[in-house]
PLY file of the C-alpha trace (Angstrom):
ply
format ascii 1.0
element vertex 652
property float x
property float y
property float z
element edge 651
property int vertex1
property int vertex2
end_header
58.51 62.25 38.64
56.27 62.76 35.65
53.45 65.52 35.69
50.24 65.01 37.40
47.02 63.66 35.67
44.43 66.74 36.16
42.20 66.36 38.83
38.37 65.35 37.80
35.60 67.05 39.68
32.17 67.17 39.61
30.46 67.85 36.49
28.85 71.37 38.03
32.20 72.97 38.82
33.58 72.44 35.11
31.89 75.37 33.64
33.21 77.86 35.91
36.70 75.92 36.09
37.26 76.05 32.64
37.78 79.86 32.95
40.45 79.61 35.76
42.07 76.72 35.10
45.10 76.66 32.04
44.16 73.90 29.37
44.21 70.45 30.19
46.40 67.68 28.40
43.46 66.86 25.92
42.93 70.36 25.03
46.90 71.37 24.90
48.76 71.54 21.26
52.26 72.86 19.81
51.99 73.12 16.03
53.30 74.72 13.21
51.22 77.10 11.41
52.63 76.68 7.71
49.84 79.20 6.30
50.64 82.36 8.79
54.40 81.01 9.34
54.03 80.93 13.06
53.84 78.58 15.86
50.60 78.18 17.64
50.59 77.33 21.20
46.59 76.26 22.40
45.65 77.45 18.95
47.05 81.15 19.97
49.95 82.68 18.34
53.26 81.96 19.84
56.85 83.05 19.62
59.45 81.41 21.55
62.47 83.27 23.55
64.78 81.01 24.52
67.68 80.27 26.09
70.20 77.19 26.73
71.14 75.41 30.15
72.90 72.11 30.43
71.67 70.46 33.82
74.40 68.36 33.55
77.13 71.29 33.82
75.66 73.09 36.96
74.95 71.10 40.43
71.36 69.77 41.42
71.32 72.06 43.92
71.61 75.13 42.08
69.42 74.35 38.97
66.21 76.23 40.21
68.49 79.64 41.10
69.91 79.53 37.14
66.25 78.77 36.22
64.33 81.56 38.20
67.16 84.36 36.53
66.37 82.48 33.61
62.62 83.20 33.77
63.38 86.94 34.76
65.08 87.87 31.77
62.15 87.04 30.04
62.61 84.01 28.58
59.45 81.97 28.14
61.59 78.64 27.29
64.83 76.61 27.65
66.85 74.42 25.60
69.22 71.73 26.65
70.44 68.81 25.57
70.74 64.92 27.06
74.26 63.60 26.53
73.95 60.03 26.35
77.51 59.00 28.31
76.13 60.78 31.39
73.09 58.63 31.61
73.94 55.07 30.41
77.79 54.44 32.00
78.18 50.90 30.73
75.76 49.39 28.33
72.82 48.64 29.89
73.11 50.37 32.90
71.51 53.64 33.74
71.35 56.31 35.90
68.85 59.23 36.54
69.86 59.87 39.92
71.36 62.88 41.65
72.60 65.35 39.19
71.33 63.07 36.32
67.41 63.00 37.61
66.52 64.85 34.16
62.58 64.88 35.39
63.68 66.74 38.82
65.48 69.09 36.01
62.27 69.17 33.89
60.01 69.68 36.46
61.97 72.66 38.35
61.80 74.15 34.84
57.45 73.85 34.95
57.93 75.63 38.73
60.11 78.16 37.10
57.09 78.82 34.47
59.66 77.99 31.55
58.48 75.28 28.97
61.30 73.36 27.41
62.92 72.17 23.84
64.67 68.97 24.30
67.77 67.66 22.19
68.22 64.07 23.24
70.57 63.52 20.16
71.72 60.50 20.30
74.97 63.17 19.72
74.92 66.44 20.91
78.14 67.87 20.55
78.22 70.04 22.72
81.54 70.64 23.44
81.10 67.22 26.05
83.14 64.38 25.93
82.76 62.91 22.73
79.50 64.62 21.80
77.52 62.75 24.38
78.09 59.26 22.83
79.34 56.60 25.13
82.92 55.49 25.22
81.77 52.10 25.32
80.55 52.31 22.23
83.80 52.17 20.69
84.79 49.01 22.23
83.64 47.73 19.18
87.15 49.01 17.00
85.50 49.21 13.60
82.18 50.91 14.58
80.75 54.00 12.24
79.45 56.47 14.69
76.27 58.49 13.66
75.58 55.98 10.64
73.26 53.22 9.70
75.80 50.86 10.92
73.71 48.47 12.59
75.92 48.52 15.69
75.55 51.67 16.35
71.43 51.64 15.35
71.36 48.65 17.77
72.82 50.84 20.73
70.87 53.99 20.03
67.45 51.82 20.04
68.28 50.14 23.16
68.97 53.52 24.67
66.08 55.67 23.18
63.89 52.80 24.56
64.55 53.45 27.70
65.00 57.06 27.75
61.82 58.32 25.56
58.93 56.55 26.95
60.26 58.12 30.34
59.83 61.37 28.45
56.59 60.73 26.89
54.64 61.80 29.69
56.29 64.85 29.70
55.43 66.20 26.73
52.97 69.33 26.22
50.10 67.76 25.06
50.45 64.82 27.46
50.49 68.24 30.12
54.42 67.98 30.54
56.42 71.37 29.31
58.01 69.89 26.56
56.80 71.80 23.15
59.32 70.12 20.63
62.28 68.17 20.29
65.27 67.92 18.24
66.20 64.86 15.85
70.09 64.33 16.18
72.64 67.57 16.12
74.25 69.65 13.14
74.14 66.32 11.04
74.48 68.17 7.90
78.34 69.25 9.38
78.97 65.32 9.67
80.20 64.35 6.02
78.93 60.74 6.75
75.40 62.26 5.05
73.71 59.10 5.68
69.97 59.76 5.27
69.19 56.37 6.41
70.46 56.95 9.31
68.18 59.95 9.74
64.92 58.49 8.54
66.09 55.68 11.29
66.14 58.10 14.37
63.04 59.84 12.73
61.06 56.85 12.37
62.07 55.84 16.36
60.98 59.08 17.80
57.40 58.78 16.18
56.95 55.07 17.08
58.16 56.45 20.85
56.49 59.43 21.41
53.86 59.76 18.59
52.41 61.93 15.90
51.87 64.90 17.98
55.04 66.45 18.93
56.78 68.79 17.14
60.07 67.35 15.87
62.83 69.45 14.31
66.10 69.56 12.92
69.07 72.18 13.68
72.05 72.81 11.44
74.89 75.43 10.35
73.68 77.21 7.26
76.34 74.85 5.31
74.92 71.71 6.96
70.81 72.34 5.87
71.12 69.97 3.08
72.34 66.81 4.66
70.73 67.43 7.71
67.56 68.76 7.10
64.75 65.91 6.39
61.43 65.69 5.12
58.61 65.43 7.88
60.95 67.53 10.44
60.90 71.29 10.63
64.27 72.63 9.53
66.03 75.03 12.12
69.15 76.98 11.36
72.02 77.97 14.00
74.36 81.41 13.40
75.68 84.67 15.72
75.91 88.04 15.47
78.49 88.19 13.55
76.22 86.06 10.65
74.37 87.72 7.76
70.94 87.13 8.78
69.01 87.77 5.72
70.96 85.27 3.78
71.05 82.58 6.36
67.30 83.26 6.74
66.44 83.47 2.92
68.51 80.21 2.68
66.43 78.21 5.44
63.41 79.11 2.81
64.58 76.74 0.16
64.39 73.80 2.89
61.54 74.99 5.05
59.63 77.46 2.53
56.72 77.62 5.14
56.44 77.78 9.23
58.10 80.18 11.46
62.10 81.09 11.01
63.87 79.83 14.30
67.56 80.28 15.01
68.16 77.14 17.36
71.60 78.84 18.19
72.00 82.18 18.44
75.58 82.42 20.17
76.01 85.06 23.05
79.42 83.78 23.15
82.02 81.07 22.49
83.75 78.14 23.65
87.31 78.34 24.95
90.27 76.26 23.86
93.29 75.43 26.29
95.83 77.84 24.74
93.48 80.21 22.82
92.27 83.33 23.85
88.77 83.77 25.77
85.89 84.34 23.57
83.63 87.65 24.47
80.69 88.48 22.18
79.81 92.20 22.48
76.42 93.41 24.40
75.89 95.59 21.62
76.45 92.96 18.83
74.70 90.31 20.54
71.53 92.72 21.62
71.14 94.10 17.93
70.85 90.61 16.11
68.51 89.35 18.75
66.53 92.97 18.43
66.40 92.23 14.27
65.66 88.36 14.56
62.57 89.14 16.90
61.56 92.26 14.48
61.25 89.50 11.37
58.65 87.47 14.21
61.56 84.72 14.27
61.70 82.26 17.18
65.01 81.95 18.77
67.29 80.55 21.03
70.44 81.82 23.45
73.39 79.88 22.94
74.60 79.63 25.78
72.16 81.72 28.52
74.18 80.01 31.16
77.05 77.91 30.40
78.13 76.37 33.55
81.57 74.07 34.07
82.87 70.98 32.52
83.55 68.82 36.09
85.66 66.15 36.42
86.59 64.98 32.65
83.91 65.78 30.71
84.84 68.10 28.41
85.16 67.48 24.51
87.59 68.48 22.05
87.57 69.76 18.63
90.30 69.24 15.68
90.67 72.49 13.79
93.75 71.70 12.34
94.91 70.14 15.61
93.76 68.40 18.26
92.11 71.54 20.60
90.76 70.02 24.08
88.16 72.87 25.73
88.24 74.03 29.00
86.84 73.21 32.01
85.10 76.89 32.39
82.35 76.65 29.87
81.19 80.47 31.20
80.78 81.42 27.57
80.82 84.93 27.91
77.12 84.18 28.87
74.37 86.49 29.97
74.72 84.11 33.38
78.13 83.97 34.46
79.39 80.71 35.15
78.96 81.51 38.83
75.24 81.96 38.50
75.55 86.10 38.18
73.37 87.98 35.70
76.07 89.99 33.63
75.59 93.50 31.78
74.19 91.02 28.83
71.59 90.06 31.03
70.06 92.98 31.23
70.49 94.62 27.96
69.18 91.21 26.35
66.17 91.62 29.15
65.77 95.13 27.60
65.17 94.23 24.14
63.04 91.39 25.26
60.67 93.53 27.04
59.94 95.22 23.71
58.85 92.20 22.34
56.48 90.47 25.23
56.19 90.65 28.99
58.72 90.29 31.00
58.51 89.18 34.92
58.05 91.69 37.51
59.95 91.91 40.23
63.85 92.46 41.32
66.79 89.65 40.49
67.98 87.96 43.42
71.52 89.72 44.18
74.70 88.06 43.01
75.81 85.34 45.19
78.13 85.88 47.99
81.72 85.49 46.99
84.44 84.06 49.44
88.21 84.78 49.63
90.73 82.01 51.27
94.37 81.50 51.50
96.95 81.09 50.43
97.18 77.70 51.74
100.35 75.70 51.50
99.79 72.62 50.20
101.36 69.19 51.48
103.13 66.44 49.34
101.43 62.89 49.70
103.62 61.20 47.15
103.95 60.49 43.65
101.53 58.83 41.76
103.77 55.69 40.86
103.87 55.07 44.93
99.83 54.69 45.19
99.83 52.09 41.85
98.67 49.17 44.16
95.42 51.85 45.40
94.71 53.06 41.52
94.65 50.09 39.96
94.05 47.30 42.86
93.12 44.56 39.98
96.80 44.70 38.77
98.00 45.41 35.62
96.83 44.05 32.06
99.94 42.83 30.06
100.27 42.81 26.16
102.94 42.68 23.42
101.59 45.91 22.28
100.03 48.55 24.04
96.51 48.59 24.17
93.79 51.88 23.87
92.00 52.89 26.69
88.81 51.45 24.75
89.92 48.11 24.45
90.95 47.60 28.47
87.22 49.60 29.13
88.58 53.08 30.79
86.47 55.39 29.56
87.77 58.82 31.22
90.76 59.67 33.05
94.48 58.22 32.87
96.20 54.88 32.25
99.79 54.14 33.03
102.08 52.05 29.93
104.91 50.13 31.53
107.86 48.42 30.15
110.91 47.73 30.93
114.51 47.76 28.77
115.63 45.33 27.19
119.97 46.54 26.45
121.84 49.54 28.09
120.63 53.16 26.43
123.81 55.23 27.15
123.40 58.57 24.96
119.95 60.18 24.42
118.26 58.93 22.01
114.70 59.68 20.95
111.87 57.93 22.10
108.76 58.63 19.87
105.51 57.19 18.95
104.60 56.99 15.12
101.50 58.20 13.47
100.82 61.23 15.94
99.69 57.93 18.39
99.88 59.57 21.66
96.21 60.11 22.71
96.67 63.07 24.05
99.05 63.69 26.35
102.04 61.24 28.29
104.05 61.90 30.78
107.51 60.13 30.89
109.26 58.27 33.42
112.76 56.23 33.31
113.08 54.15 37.00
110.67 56.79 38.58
112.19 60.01 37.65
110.15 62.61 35.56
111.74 62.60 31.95
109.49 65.07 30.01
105.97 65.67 28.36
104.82 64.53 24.99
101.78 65.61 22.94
98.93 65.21 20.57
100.03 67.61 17.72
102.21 69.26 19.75
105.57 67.76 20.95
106.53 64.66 19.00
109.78 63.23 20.92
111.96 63.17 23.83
115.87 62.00 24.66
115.70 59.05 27.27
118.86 57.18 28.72
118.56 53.84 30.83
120.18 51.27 32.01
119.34 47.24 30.90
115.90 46.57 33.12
115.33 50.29 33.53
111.43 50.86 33.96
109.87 52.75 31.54
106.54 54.07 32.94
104.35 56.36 30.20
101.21 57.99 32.00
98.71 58.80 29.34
96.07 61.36 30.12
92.77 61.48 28.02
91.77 64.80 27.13
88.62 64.78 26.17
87.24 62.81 23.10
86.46 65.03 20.09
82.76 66.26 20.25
82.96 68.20 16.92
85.16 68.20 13.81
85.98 64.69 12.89
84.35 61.83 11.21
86.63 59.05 12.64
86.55 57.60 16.53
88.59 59.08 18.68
90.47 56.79 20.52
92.50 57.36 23.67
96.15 55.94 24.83
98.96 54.60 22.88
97.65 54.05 19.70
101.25 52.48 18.57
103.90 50.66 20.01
106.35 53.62 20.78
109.90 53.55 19.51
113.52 54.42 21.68
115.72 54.26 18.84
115.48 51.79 16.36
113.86 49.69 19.10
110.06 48.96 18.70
109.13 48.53 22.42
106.71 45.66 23.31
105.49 43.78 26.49
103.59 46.47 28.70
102.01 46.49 31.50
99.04 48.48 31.70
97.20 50.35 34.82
93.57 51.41 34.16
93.56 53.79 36.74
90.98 54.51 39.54
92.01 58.13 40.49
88.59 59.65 41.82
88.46 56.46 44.15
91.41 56.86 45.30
90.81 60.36 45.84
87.95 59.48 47.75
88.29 56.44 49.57
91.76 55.92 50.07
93.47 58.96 50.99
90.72 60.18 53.71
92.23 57.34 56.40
95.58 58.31 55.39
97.49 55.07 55.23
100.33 55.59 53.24
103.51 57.19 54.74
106.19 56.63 52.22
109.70 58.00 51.45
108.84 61.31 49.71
111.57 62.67 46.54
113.68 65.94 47.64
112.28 67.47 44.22
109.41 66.30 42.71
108.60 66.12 39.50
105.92 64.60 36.86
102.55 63.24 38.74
102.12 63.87 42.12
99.48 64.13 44.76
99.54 66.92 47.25
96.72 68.05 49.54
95.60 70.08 52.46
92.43 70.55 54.76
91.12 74.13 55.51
87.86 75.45 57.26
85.57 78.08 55.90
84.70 80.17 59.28
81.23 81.55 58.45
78.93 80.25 55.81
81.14 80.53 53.13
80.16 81.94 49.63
81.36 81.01 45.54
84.84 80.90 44.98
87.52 80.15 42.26
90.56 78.10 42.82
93.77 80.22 41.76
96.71 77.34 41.65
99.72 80.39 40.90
102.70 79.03 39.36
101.23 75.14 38.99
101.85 74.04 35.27
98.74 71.35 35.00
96.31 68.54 36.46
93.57 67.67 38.12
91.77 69.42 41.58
89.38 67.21 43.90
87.45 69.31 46.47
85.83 67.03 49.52
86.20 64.38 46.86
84.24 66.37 43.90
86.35 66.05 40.71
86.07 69.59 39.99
87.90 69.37 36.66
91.37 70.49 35.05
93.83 73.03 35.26
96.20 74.03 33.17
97.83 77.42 34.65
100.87 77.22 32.07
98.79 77.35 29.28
95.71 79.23 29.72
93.23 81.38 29.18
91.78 79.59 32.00
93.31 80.52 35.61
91.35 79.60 37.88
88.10 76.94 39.23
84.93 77.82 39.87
84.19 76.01 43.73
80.37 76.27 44.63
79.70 76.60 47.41
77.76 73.54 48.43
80.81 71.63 47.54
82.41 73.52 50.87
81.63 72.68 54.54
80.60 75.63 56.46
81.05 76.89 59.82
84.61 75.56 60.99
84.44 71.90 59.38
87.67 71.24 57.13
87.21 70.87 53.34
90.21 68.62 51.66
91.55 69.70 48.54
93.54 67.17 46.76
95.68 68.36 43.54
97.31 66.20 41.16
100.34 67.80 39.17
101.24 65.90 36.29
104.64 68.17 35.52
105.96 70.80 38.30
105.13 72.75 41.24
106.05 76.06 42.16
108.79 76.18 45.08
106.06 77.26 47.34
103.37 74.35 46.83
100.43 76.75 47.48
96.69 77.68 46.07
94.53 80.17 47.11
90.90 80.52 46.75
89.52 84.51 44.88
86.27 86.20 44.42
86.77 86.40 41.17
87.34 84.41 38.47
90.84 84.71 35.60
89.12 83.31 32.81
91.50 85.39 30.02
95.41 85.22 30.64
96.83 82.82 27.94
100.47 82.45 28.16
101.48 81.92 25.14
104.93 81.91 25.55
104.67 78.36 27.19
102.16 76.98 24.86
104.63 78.12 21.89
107.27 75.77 23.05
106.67 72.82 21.65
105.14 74.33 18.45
106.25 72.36 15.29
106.59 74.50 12.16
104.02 72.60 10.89
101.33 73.43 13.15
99.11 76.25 13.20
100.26 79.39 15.24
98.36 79.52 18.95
97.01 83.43 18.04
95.30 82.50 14.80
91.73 83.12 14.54
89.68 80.05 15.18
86.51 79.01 12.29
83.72 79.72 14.64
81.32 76.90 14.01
79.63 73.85 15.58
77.97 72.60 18.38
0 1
1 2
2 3
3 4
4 5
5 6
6 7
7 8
8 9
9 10
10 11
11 12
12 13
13 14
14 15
15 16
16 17
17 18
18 19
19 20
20 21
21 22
22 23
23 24
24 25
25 26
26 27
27 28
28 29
29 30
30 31
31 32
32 33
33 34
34 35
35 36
36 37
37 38
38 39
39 40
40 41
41 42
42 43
43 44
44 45
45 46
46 47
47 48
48 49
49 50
50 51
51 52
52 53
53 54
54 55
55 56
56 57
57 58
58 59
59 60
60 61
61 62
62 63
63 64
64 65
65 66
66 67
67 68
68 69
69 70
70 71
71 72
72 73
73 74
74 75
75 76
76 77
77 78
78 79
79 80
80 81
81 82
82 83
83 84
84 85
85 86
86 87
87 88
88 89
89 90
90 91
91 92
92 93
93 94
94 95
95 96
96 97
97 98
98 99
99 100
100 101
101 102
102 103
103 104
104 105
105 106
106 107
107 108
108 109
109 110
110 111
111 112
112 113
113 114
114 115
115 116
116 117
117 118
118 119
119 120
120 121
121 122
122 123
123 124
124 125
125 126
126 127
127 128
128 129
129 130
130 131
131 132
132 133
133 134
134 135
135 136
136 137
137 138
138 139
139 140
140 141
141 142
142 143
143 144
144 145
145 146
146 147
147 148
148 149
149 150
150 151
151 152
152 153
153 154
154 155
155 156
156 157
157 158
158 159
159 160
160 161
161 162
162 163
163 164
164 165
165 166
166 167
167 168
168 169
169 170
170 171
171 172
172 173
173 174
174 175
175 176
176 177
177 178
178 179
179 180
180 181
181 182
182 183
183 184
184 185
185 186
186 187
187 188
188 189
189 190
190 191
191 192
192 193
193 194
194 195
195 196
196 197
197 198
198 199
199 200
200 201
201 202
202 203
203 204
204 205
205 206
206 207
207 208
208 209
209 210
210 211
211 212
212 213
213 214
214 215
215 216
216 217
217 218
218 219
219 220
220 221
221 222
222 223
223 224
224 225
225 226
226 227
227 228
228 229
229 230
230 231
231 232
232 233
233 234
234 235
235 236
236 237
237 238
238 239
239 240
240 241
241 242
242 243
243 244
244 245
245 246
246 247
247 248
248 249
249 250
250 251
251 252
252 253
253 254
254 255
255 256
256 257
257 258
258 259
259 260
260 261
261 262
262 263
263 264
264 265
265 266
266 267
267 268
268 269
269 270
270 271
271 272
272 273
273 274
274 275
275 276
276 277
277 278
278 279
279 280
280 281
281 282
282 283
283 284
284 285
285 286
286 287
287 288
288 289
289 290
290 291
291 292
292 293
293 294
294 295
295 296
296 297
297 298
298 299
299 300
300 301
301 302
302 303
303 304
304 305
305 306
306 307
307 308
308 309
309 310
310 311
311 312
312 313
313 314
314 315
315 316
316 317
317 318
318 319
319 320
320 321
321 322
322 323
323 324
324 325
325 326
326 327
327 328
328 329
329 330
330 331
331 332
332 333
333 334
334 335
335 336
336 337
337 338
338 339
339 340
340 341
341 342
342 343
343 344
344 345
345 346
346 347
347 348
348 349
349 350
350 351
351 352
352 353
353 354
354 355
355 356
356 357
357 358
358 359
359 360
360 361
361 362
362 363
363 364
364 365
365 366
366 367
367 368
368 369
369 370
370 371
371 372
372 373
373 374
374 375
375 376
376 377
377 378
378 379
379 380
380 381
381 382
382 383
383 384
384 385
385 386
386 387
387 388
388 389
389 390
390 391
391 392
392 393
393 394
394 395
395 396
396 397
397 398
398 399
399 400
400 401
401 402
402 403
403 404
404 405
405 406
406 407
407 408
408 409
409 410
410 411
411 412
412 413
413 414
414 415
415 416
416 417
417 418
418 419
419 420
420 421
421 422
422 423
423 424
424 425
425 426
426 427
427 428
428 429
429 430
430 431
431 432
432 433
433 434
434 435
435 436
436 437
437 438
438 439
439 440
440 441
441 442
442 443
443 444
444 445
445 446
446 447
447 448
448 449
449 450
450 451
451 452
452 453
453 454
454 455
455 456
456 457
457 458
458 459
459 460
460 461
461 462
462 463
463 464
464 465
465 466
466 467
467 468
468 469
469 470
470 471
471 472
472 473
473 474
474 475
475 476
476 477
477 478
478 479
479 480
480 481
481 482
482 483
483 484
484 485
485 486
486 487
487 488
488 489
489 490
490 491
491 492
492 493
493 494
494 495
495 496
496 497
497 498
498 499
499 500
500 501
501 502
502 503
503 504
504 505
505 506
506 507
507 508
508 509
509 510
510 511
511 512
512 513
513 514
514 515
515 516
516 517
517 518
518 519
519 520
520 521
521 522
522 523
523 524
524 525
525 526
526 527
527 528
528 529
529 530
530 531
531 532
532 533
533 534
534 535
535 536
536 537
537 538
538 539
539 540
540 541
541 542
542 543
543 544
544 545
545 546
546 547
547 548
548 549
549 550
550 551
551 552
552 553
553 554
554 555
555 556
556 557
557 558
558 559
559 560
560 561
561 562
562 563
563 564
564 565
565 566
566 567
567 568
568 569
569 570
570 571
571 572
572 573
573 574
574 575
575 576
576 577
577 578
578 579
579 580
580 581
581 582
582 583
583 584
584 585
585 586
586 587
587 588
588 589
589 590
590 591
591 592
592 593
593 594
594 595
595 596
596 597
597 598
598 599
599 600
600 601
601 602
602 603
603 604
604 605
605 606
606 607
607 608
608 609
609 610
610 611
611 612
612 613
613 614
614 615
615 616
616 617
617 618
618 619
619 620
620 621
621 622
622 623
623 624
624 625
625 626
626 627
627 628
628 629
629 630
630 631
631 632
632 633
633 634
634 635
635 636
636 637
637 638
638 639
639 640
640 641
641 642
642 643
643 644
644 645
645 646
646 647
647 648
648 649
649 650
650 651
């Protein structure tokens, strides 16, 4: 729903109206004052305090309660970013609906009295599923992502045709909220350097949306000189930890006039599966913010409220390694990930208030918080007995296997089947070459779990099997790499594995539907089938429960569980990984639960083992920082960095 046209009234009443009434869309600039190095907002001096808020991490429902807090801290603007992926599916095809109704988004922001800066990309980093571009896009084997290549400039026009008129009328001077808006992400920290490229986008966005919006660029302090261009004001990005006065001083010799703004001034960090959890200090992260606004710099909170990475939408960086990120994406924010203002609320409202007004009035309380369980969970079966329900088109065959690009499954898991072809009496290693296993497979010889192996991690296994033994190999994408790499990250098997000396060819391959199976299949409960006396490797279990009374916020605690995926009422809620860590538990809104005696489903799928007792149980608290590293040391190579190593903190 775009913004209103102002209302015209009789030519008597506009005298007196223009005193009342805020400017109107004619009357209504965001500039940069290069003379005074400011911003001027109406023609007044303006300062921006902002903070960041991905729509597309925290449910509909909830966006105006993370807005409001984020209004009563003080903030007088938000940034976010669009990913691409969420909005355009398959090429061509587009959805704003739902969660993904951006202009619901932008307008609760104008009812929370927040005006916005947008970063449509076309990447974003991040840390989202392959930095917001499609997965389609690399359908196309040989395509150079974030380039002139003209396939990838054909795709970006064809998307920012569609999406930027639709945010045209949004902007400020149009009388939308929007004051400026970001040309592509941190390109300077993508070695591709292809200014082409960037006069490309830059040249789109004016011939889009005009001459009169502020457009900018944001970038590492290492990054200003390939991404910075002429015509865009140059933002920088650093933390508390950063020395200011030289990343500032260094911004001068690409912007030597307007305001200083620090596009990403971290309040926390991003958490890798088998790292610690990163905390930023209140005093650290309070005094930076406290100098920045002394030097009259505009700045931004990265991340104010970091929300969740649902279903399979999290990225992955490669430090080194391949590092997936979790599905909390709390941050160590001022607003927790369940929607709570946190001691860095406050003392960041504190310093604010020195600065400019801040809201009257109290915060709304933290939400209610709802304990549950344990509940025993019940076995449904193993994933190989529900084949015909995941993939219900049958299987794709090929000599060699195939990527999950090339058979179009963009997210999720794919089962590689083949079958023996001589008698495999002793173990003998079964491997894939070229670190090809994209990123993680689980084994199975005639249906019985064999063993894990990994991106980086764990390079082989033993197998034994009879002639005509079934080989099944589930792969599970991770997350593609939002951050860190110049080449496409492709998921599956990338080679034809090897048992032996034997290359293995003919598979049989299983894009699987999981989430509709999930969904639609097991609600009506048809399958009873013979169940194992032990299982092992992927298997469905489930259980219904009622919340009693209205319920409240709660995080899923799945004790002793090694890893997979949770559904709740059918919402993909994301991925555990209780072996590994830091991450313990799942933040459940609670609109995803029924109130009032209705039963709720959980569904879990364990891709290794389950504790003897098979059960969860729901807390009122979340474990965001218990990282077991003894597990996640197992299948260390001696060529791989250690888990406890400090990580390079940079990039979004």
């Amino acid at each position: 729903m775009a913004p209103e046209k102002p209302l015209r009234l009789p030519s008597l009443l506009l005298p007196l109206l223009t005193l009342l009434l805020p400017p109107q869309a004619d009357t209504r600039s965001f500039v940069v004052d290069r003379k005074h190095d400011r911003f001027l907002l109406d023609g007044a001096p303006f300062r921006y305090v902002s903070g960041s808020l991905h729509y597309f991490r925290v449910p509909r429902v909830l966006w105006a309660d993370r807005l409001f807090k984020m209004r009563m801290s003080g903030l007088n603007a938000i940034q976010f970013y669009v990913p691409w992926n969420y909005h355009e599916p398959e090429p061509g095809v587009y959805n704003f609906n739902g969660s993904r109704d951006l202009f619901a988004f932008l307008k609760e922001a104008t009812l929370a009295n927040l005006l916005v800066i947008l970063r449509p990309g076309p990447y974003i980093c991040a840390e989202w599923e392959m930095g917001g571009l499609p997965a389609w896009l690399l359908r196309k084997p040989k395509i150079h992502l974030r380039t002139s290549d003209p396939d990838f400039l054909a795709a970006v026009d064809s998307w920012f045709n569609v999406l930027l008129p639709k945010i045209h009328p949004w902007l400020y001077h149009n009388g939308g909220n929007i004051i400026s808006i970001q040309v592509e992400n941190e390109y300077g920290s993508y070695r591709a350097c292809d200014v082409k490229y960037m006069r490309h986008l830059a040249g789109l966005f004016r011939a889009l949306l005009g001459d009169k919006i502020l457009l900018f660029t944001t970038d590492g302090p290492e990054g200003l000189k390939c991404g910075s261009l002429q015509g865009l004001h140059a933002t920088v990005d650093f933390g508390p930890a950063d020395n200011m006065t030289k990343i500032f001083a260094l911004l001068r010799k690409y912007e030597p006039h307007g305001p200083l703004v620090n596009s990403e001034y971290y309040t926390g960090w991003l958490d890798y599966w088998g790292q610690n959890h990163s905390t930023r200090s209140v005093p650290a992260v309070t005094k930076g913010l406290e100098k920045m606004l002394e030097l009259g710099a505009s700045v931004n909170m990265y991340m104010f409220h970091g929300g969740t990475n649902f279903g399979y939408w999290n990225g992955a960086d490669e430090k080194g390694r391949f590092l997936p990120i979790t599905t909390s994406y709390d941050y160590d924010a001022p607003i927790s990930e369940a929607g709570d203002p946190t001691p860095k609320f406050f003392a960041i409202r504190n310093v604010i208030s020195k600065f400019q007004e801040v809201p009257l009035g109290p915060l709304p309380p933290p939400s209610s918080k709802m304990m549950l369980g344990p509940l025993t969970l019940h076995l449904d079966g193993d994933l190989l007995a529900f084949l015909h329900f995941l993939c219900p088109q049958g299987p794709i065959h090929s000599i060699l296997p195939m990527t999950f690009e090339a058979v179009n499954q963009d997210h999720g898991f794919m089962l590689y089947r083949t079958y023996l072809t001589h008698t495999v009496s002793e173990p003998t290693q079964f491997w894939v070459p070229n670190n090809g296993v994209h990123d993680r497979a689980y084994v199975m010889v005639d249906g019985v779990f064999q063993g894990v192996l990994e991106r980086n991690m764990k390079h082989n296994l033993f197998l034994m099997g009879k002639r005509g033994a079934k080989l099944d190999v589930l792969l599970e994408n991770m997350g593609r790499l939002s951050f860190g790499s110049n080449s496409s990250d492709f998921k599956g098997l990338l080679e034809p594995p090897i048992l032996g000396q034997t290359i293995l060819i003919q598979w049989l391959m299983f894009p699987l539907k999981v989430d509709n199976l999930v969904k639609w299949w097991f609600p009506i409960q048809l399958l009873k089938r013979p169940q194992p006396r032990i299982p092992s490797g992927p298997t469905f279990y489930s259980t219904t429960f009622p919340v009693l009374d209205s319920g409240g916020d709660t995080f899923l605690y799945l004790p002793g569980w090694t890893k997979g995926q949770v559904w709740i009422n059918g919402f993909n809620l994301g991925r555990y990984w209780t072996k590994r860590g830091p991450q313990q538990t799942l933040y459940v809104p609670r609109p995803l639960l029924f109130p009032r005696g209705a039963l709720n489903k959980i569904t879990v799928l364990e891709l290794e083992n389950v504790p003897p007792q098979p059960q969860i149980q729901f807390l009122d608290r979340p474990i965001l920082n218990s990282t077991l590293h003894k597990t996640y040391l197992y299948s260390l190579s001696t060529d791989v960095q250690g888990a406890s190593e400090p990580m390079e903190l940079s990039g979004h």
